[in-house]
C-alpha positions as CSV (number, residue, x, y, z in Angstrom):
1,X,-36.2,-37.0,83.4
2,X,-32.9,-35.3,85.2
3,X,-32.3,-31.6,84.3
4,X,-30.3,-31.7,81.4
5,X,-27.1,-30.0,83.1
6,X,-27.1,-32.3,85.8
7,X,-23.8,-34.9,86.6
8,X,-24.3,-37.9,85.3
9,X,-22.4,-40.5,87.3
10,X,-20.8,-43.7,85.7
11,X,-19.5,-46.6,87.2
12,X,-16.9,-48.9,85.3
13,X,-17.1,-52.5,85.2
14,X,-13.6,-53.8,83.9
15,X,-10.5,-52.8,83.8
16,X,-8.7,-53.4,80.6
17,X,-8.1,-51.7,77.5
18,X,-11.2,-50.4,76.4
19,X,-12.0,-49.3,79.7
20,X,-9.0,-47.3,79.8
21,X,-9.7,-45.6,76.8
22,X,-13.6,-45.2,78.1
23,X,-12.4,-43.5,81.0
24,X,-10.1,-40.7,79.6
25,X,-13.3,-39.6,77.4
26,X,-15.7,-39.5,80.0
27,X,-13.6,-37.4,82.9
28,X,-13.7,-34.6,79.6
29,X,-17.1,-34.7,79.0
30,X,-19.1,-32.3,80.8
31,X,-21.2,-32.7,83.6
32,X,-20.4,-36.3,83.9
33,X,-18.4,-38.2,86.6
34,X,-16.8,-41.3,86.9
35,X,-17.6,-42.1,90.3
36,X,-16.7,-45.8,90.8
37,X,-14.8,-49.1,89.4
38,X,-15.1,-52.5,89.5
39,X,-13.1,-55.4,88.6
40,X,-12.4,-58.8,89.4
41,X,-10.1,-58.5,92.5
42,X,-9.9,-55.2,95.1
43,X,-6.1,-55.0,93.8
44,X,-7.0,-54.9,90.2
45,X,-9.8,-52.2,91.2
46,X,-7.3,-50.3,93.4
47,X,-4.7,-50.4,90.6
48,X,-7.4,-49.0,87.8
49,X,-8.9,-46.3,90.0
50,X,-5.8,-45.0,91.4
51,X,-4.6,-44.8,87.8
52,X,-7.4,-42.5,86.5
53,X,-8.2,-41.0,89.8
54,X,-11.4,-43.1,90.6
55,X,-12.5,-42.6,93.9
56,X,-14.9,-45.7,94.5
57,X,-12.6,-49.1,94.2
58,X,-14.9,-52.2,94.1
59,X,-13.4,-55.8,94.3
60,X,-16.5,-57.1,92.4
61,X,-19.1,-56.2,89.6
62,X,-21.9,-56.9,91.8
63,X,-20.3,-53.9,94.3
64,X,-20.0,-51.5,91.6
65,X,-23.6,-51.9,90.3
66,X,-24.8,-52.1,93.4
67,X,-23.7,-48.2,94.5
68,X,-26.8,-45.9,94.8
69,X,-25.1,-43.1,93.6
70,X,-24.1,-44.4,90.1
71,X,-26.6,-44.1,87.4
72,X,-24.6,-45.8,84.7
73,X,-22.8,-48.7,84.8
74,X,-20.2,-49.3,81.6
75,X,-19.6,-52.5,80.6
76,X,-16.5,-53.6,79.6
77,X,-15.9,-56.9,81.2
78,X,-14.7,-59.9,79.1
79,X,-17.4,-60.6,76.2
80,X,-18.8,-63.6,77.3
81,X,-19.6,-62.2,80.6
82,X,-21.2,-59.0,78.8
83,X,-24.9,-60.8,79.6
84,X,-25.0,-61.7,83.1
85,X,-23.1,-58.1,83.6
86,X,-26.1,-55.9,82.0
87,X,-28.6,-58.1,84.0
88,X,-26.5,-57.4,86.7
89,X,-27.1,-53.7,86.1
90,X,-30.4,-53.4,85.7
91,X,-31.9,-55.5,88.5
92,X,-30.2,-52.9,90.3
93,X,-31.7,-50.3,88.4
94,X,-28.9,-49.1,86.7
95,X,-28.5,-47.4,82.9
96,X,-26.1,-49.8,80.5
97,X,-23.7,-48.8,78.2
98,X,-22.6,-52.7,77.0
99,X,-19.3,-53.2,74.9
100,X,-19.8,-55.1,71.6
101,X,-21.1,-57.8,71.3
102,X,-23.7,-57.3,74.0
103,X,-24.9,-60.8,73.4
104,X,-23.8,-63.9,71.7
105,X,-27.2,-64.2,70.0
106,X,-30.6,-62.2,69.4
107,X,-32.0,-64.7,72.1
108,X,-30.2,-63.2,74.8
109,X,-29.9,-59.8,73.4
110,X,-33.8,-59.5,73.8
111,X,-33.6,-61.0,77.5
112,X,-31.1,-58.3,78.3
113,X,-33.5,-55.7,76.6
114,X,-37.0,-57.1,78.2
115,X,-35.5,-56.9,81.8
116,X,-35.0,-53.3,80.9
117,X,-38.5,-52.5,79.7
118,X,-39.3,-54.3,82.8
119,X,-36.8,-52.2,84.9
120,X,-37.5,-48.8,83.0
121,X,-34.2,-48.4,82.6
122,X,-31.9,-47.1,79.2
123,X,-30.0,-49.8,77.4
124,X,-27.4,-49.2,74.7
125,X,-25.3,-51.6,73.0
126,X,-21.7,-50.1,72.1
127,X,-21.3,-50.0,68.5
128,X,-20.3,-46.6,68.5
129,X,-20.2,-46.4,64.8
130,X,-24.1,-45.6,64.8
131,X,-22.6,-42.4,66.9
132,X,-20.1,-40.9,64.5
133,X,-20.7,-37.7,62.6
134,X,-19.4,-39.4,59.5
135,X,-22.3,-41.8,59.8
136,X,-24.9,-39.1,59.9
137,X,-23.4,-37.6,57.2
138,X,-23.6,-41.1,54.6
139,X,-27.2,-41.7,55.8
140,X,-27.8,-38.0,54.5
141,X,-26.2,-38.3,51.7
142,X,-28.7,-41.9,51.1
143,X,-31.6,-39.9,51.8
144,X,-30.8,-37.0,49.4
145,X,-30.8,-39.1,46.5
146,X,-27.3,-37.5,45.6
147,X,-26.2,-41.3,44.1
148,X,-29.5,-42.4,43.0
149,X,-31.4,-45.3,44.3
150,X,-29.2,-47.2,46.5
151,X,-29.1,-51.3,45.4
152,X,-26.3,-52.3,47.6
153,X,-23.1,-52.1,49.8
154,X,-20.4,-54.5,50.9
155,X,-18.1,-54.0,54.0
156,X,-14.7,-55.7,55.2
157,X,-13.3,-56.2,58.5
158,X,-10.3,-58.6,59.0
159,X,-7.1,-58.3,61.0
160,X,-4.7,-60.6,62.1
161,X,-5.7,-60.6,65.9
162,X,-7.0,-62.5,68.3
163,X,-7.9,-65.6,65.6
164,X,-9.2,-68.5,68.2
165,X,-10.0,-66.2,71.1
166,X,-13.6,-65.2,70.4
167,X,-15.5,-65.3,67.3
168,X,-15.2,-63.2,64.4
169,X,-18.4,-62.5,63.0
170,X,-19.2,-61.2,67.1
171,X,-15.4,-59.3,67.1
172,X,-15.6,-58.0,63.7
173,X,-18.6,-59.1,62.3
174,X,-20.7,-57.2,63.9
175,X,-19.4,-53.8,62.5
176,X,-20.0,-54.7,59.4
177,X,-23.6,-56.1,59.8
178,X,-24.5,-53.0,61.7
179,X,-22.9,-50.9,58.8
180,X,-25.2,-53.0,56.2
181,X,-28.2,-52.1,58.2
182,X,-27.8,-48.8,58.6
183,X,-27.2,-47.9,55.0
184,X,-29.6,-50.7,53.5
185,X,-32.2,-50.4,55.7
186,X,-35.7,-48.4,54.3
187,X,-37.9,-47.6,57.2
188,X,-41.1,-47.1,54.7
189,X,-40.6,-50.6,53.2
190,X,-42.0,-53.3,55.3
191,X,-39.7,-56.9,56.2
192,X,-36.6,-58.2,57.4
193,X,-33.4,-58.4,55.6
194,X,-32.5,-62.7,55.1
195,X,-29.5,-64.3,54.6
196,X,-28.5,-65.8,51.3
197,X,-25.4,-67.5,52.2
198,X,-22.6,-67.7,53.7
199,X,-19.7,-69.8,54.4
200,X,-16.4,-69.4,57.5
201,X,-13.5,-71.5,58.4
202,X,-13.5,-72.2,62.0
203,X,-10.3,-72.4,64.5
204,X,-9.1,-75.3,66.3
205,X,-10.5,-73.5,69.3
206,X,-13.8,-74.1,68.1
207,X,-14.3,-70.2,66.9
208,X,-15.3,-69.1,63.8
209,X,-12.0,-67.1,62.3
210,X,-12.9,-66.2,59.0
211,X,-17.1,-65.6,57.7
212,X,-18.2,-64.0,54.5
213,X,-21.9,-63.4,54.2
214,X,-24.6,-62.1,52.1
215,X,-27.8,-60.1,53.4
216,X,-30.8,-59.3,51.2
217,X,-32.6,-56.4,51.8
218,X,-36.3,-55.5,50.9
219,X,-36.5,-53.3,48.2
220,X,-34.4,-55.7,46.2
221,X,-31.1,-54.2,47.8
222,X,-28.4,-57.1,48.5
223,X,-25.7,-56.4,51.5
224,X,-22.2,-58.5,51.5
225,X,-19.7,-58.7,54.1
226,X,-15.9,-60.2,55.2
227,X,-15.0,-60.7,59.0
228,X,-11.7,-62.2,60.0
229,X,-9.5,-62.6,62.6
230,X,-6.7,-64.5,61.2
231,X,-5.8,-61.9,57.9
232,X,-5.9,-58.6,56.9
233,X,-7.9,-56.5,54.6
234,X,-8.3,-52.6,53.9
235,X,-11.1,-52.8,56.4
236,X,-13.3,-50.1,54.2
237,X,-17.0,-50.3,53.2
238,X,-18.8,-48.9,49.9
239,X,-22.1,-48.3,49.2
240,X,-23.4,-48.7,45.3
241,X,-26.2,-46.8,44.0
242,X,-27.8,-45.9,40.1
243,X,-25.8,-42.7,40.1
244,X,-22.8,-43.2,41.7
245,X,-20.8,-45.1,44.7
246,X,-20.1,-43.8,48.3
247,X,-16.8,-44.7,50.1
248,X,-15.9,-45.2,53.4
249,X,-11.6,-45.7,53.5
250,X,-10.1,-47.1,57.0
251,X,-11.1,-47.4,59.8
252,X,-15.0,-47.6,58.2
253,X,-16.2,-48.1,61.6
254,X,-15.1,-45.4,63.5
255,X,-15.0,-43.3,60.3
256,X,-13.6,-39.7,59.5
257,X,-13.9,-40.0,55.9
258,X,-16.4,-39.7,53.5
259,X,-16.0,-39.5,49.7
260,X,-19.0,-39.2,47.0
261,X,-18.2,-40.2,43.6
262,X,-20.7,-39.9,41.1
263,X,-21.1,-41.7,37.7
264,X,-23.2,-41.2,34.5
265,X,-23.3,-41.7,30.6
266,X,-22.6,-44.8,28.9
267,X,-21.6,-47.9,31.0
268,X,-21.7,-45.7,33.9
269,X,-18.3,-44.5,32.7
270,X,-18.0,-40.6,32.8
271,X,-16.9,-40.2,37.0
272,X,-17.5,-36.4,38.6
273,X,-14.2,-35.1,40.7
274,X,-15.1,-37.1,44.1
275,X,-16.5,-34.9,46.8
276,X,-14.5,-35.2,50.2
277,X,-16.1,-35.1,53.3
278,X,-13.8,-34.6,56.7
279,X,-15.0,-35.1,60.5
280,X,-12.2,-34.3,62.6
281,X,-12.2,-36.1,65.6
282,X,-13.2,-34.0,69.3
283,X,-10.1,-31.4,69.2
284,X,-11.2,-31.3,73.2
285,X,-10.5,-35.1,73.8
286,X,-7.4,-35.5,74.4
287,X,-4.9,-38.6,76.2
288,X,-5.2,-38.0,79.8
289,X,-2.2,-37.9,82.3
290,X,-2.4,-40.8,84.8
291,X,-3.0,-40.0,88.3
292,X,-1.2,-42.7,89.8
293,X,2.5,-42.2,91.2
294,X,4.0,-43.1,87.5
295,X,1.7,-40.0,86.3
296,X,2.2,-40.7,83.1
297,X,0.4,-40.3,79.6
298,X,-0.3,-43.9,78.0
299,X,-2.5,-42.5,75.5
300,X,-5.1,-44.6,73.8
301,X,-5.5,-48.1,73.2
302,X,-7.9,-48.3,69.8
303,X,-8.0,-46.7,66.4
304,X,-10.1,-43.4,66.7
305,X,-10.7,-44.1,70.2
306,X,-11.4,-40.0,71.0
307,X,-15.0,-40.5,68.6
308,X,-16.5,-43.0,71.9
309,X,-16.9,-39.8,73.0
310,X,-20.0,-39.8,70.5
311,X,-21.3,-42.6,72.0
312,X,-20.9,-41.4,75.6
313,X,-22.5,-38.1,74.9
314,X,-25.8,-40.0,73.8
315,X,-26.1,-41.9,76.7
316,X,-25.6,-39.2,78.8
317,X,-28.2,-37.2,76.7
318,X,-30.7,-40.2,76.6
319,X,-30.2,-40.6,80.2
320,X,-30.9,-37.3,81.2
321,X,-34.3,-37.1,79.1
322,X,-35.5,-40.4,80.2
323,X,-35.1,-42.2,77.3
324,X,-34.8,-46.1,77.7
325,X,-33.3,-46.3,74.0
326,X,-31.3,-44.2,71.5
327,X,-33.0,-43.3,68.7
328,X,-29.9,-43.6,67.0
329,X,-29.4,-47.3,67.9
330,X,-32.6,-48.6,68.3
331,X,-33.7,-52.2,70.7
332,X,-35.3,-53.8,67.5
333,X,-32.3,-52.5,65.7
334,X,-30.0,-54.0,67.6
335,X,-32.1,-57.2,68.1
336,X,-32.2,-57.3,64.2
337,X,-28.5,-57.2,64.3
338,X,-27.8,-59.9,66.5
339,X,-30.5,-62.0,64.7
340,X,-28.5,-61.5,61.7
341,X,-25.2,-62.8,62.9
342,X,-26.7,-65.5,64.4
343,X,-28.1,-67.1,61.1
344,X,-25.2,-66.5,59.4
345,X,-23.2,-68.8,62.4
346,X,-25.7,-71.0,61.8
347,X,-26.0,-71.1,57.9
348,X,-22.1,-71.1,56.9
């Protein structure tokens, strides 16, 4: 365990959009440092870390995670490297922040996470929803009993993006699994939610573009989801329960919004005035001037992209306290996940 005021020092591995974004949060969090960069080429790390003022400028991954004065290493390399880039990390005894998806199965996902264990090191896997205010604030209102027993909850996520580049259930997918889980998921009741069925159209790349799926839970609670990359929907979640419904409006996984609406009498007809809930994002994150000779102010890339300073704040906590796991993202959570989207790839 560090003291909990001390600098915690992170090194970047990528240099792309989400990085960018990743960056501006964590030079405005406190006591934290973004020491070093590395990318694929010493020009494309000289061009990042000039921009945002990084003073370490590593031609490679391995460099970058090899530096004894980083503690974490970010990454946010291309997907598909995301594995071999967190092993990377922790054989040299590094913390990891990974970008979704971590891992292109639960296979690998608990490789990644049994190196750690092995290493004593902290592992997270970036789904920053888990990390939002707003989230907190649905579980709550679960837990309360404020819309009776809960029985289930659907989620979309489809945009017309990237269709053939990667897969959707691991681009998009993955939200809304992890969004199931965390407001279907009964930590009293015993088993593993299964998958009922499922069906996807698949890209001439070979990628899956389009999945639906449907999850059931123990305690009889059934979980649906839409992922696509190739169309567009309001990209919102709900969650149903005996006494009323819970909405989540766009964007659902970096959320803002809450609404409460409950229902009684007959045929569940008579509807209370729906109870608004707001979570402003940090008013102290803000889009950081470049530091570069163009010095100026791109902004961000990504919806809501202020709320990864959620995320970034946990790791930094978690890190400081020794933890090798946030309790608010848990390894078997995470594994759970994973095994999830896997079955559904391999039942549709």
């Amino acid at each position: 365990m560090t003291e909990a005021t001390s600098t915690v020092r992170w090194a970047i591995l990528g240099s792309g959009a989400i990085a960018s974004d990743m960056v501006q949060i964590l030079k405005q969090l406190p006591n934290c440092e973004v020491l070093a960069v590395g990318s694929r080429s010493v020009e494309g790390a000289r061009r990042f870390g000039d921009r945002w003022g990084i003073p370490r400028q590593y031609g490679s991954y391995e460099e970058a995670a090899s530096d004894k004065d980083v503690d974490v290493c970010y990454i946010a390399t291309p997907s598909l490297r995301h594995p071999q880039d967190c092993l990377l990390a922790i054989k040299n005894g590094k913390a990891v922040l990974c970008e979704k998806s971590m891992a292109p199965n639960d296979t690998i996902a608990k490789e990644i996470f049994d190196a750690a264990k092995e290493a004593n090191v902290l592992v997270v896997h970036g789904v920053w929803s888990r990390f939002f205010p707003a989230m907190q604030k649905v579980r709550q209102i679960i837990d309360s009993g404020e819309i009776g027993e809960i029985r289930s909850a659907r989620a979309s996520f489809c945009q017309n993006d990237g269709a053939g580049s990667c897969s959707a259930l691991l681009e998009t997918g993955i939200y809304c699994a992890q969004f199931l889980q965390w407001v279907l998921e009964d930590k009293d009741v015993s088993g593993s939610p299964i998958v009922r069925g499922a069906a996807k159209t698949i890209h001439e790349s070979g990628n899956d573009e389009h999945v639906t799926a449907i999850i059931e839970f123990p305690s009889k609670k059934i979980g649906s989801f839409e992922c696509s990359l190739a169309h567009c929907s309001d990209r919102s979640a709900t969650i149903y329960g005996s006494g009323g419904v819970i909405e989540i409006p766009f964007p659902f996984w970096c959320p803002t919004t809450v609404k409460v609406t409950k229902m009684t009498g007959l045929g569940s007809q008579k509807w209370s005035e729906p109870e608004l809930y707001e979570f402003p994002l940090p008013a102290d994150i803000v889009a950081l001037k470049t530091e570069d000779a163009d010095a100026s102010t791109p902004g961000f890339n990504f919806c809501n992209s202020q709320g990864l300073a959620y995320e970034a704040a946990e790791v930094n906590r978690c890190f400081r306290e020794g933890l090798t796991e946030s309790p608010s993202f848990t390894t078997a959570q995470c594994i759970d996940i994973l095994r999830l989207i896997t079955e559904i790839g391999n039942y549709a």
